[in-house]
N, C-alpha and C positions, 0 to 999 in steps of 0.2 A: 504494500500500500504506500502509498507519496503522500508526504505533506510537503503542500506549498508554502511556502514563506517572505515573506518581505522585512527587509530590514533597512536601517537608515541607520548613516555612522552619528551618533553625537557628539563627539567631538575628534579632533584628527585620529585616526585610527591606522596606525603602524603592526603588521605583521611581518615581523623581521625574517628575511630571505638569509643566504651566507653572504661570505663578505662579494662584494662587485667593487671591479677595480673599476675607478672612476671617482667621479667629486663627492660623492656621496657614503657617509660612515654609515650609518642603518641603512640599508637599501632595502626596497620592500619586498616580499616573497617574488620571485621570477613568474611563480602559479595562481599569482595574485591571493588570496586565501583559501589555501587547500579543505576542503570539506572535511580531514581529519582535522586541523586546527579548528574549525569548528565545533565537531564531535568533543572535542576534547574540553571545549570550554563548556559545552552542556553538561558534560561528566561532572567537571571540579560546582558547575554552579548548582548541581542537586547534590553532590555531595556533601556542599557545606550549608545548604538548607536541611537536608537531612538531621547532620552533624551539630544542626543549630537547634534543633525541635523542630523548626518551622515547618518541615514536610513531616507527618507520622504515617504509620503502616507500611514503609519502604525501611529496607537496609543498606547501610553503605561502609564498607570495610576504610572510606578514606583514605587510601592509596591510590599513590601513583604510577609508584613501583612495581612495576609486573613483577616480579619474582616474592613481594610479600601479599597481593593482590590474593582477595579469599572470596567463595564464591557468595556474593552476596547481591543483592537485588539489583545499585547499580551494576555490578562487575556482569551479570546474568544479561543486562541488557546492554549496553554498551560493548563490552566484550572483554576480556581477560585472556593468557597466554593457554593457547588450545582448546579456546572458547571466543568464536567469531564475533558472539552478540549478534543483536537482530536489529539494527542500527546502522545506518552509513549516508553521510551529506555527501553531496556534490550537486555540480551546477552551478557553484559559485560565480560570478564572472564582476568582476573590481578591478582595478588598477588605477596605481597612486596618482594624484593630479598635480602635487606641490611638494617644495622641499622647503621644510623646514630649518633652521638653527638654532639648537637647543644647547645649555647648561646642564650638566649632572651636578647632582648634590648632594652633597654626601646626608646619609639618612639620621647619622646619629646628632649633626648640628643644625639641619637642615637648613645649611647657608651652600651657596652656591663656591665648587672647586674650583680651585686654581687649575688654569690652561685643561679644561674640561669644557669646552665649546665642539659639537658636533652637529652634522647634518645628517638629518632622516627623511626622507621620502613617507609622503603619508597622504591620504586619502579626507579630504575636505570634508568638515563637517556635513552634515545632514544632504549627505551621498546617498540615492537608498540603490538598492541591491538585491537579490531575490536568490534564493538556493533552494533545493530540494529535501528534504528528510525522509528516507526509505527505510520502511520497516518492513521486516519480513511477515507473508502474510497470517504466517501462524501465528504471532503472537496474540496474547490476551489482551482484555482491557485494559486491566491492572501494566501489563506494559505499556502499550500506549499511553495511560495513563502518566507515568514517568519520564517519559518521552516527551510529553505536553510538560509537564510540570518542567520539567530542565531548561526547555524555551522560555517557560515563565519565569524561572529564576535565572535565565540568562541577561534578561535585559535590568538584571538587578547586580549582574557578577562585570565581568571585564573579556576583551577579547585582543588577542597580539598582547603589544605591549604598552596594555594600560588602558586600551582602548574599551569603547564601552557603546553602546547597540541599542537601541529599539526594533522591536521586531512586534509583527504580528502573522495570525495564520490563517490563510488563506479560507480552507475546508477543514471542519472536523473529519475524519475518519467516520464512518458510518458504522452502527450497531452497538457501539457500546453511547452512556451516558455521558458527557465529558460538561455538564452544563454549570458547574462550580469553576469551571477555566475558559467560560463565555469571553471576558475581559481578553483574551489571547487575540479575539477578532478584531481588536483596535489597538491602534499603536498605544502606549504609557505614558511616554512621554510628548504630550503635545501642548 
């Protein structure tokens, strides 16, 4: 089954590629935002709603680490090491519009470093964008269900580096209830 999605950057949104020889220090993914970078950011942001209370009746082992990764409700859907999951974005299609120049600062005085000026390639605020969310058809509702909620709490988490999304969804999935995650059909942030 597919869910459609729409998203909008809010504010510049950097998903860091390797290094690119050229004038630019962050240079932005080459695949623009690969569908696992997104996958991944849905992972950590039901994770730590989970891990927060905020979602009950789901488990999350809160690893990252596949080798301490334990089979648990996210790991079951998302996937874990010899375990696909029933989960996979793509479709994405982005590419950065602007280069920025940025300060690093150090965390612990939070004043800005000496000879720490960098350039990043980054994607203009309120950019929108559209990717796919594929689930496989066997899953329950209760999956799907986690599936939505991750979307939910993504536009509450962060995406690349530091970046941060409004999204909404297209279609519910048909057959199961999903009418407590209505709010998913409009953007949040407007």
């Amino acid at each position: 089954m597919i869910i459609r999605v729409k998203a909008k950057t809010l504010n510049s949104l950097t998903v860091g590629g390797g290094t690119s020889i050229g004038s630019v220090d962050v240079s932005f993914n080459e695949l623009g935002i690969p569908g696992s970078s997104i996958k991944g950011a849905m992972r950590t942001a039901i994770s730590k709603a989970i891990e927060e209370g905020e979602v009950k009746d789901y488990t999350s082992c809160g690893e990252i680490e596949p080798s301490k990764m334990k089979d648990c409700d996210v790991c079951r859907v998302f996937g874990y090491p010899n375990h696909e999951g029933i989960v996979n974005v793509h479709g994405v299609k982005i590419t950065p519009q602007a280069v920025l120049t940025r300060v690093a600062i150090d965390d612990k005085t939070l004043k800005a470093m000496e000879k720490s000026l960098f350039k990043q390639e980054v994607v203009k605020p309120n950019t929108e964008f559209e990717f796919i969310v594929e689930v496989k058809d066997n899953a329950s509702c209760k999956e799907i269900k986690l599936v939505l909620l991750s979307l939910f709490y993504l536009r509450l988490w962060r995406l690349g580096r530091g970046g941060m999304i409004d999204l909404k969804v297209e279609e519910f999935p048909q057959g199961c209830d999903f009418s407590e995650l209505e709010s998913l059909k409009r953007w949040l942030w407007e």
